[in-house]
N, C-alpha and C positions, 0 to 999 in steps of 0.2 A: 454461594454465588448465584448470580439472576443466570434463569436459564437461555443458554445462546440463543436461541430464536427469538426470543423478548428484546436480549440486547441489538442483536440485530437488525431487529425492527426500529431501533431507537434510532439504531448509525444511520438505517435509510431513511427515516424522517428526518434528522438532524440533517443532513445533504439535503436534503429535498427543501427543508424549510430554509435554509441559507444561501442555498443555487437557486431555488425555484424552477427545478426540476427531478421529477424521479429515476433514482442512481441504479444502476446494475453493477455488478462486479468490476466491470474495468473502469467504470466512471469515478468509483470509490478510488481504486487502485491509483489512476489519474492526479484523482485531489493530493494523497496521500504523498505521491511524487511530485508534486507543485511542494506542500509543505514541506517533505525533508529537501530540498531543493533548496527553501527559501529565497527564492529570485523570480519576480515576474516578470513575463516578456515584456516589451513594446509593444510588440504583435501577436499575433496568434500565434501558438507552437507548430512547426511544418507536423507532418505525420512520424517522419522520424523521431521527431525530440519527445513527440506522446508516447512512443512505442519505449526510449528511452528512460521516459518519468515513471511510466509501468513496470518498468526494469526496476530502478531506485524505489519503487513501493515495494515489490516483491521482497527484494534484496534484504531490505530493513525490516518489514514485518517475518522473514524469517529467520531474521538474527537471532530474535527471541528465542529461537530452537536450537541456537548453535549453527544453520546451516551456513551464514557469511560472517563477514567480517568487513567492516568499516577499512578502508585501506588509507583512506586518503582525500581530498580532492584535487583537479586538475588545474589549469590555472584560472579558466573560465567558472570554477566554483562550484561545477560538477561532481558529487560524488561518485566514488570507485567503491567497487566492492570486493572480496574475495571469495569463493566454493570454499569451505573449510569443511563442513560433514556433508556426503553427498545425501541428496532428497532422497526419500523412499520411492518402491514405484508403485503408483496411484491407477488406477483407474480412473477417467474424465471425472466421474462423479466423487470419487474418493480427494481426488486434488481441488476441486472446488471445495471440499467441506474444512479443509486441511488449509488450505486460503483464506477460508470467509472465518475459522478459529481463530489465526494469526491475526484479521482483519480487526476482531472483535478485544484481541490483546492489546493492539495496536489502541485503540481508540480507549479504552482502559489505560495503560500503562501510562500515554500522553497527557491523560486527565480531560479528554475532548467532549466525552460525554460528561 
């Protein structure tokens, strides 16, 4: 397998070259909950509904681990998720890298890169 920082570097170029702007972690996280969302506003998202879609990227890139589970959606088309294995505990630095793995599956597994 390419190694993570290579891919990594590909995910922020891909964002950058398609947004036309350079991504940090939660902007990634953002997109990612737009996609498994699949519904774009009218309008801008308030801050709520971004903190929200960050929820939903979290959620799903760490299904891949076991930690949630897909529950459902609501009627608005929002997904729900479940805690089924609780998270390890990270240090700031250690949950970033344990994110940006998940992040790099995610865009793999989806076929995005």
């Amino acid at each position: 397998m390419e190694d993570e920082t290579l891919i990594w570097k590909r995910i922020t170029e891909y964002v950058e070259t398609h947004f036309n702007k350079k991504p940090d972690m939660n902007a990634i996280l953002f997109l990612i909950g737009i996609r498994e969302l699949g519904i774009l506003p009218q309008e801008n998202y308030k801050k709520s509904e971004k903190v929200d879609l960050m929820h939903i990227a979290i959620c799903k890139i760490l299904s891949y681990s076991g930690h949630y589970q897909l529950m459902g959606a609501d009627i608005d088309g929002w997904p729900h998720w479940e805690l089924i294995k609780p998270l390890p505990q990270f240090d700031v630095f250690e949950q970033e890298s344990y994110i940006r793995t998940h992040i790099i599956e995610y865009f793999l597994t989806e076929e995005i890169l």
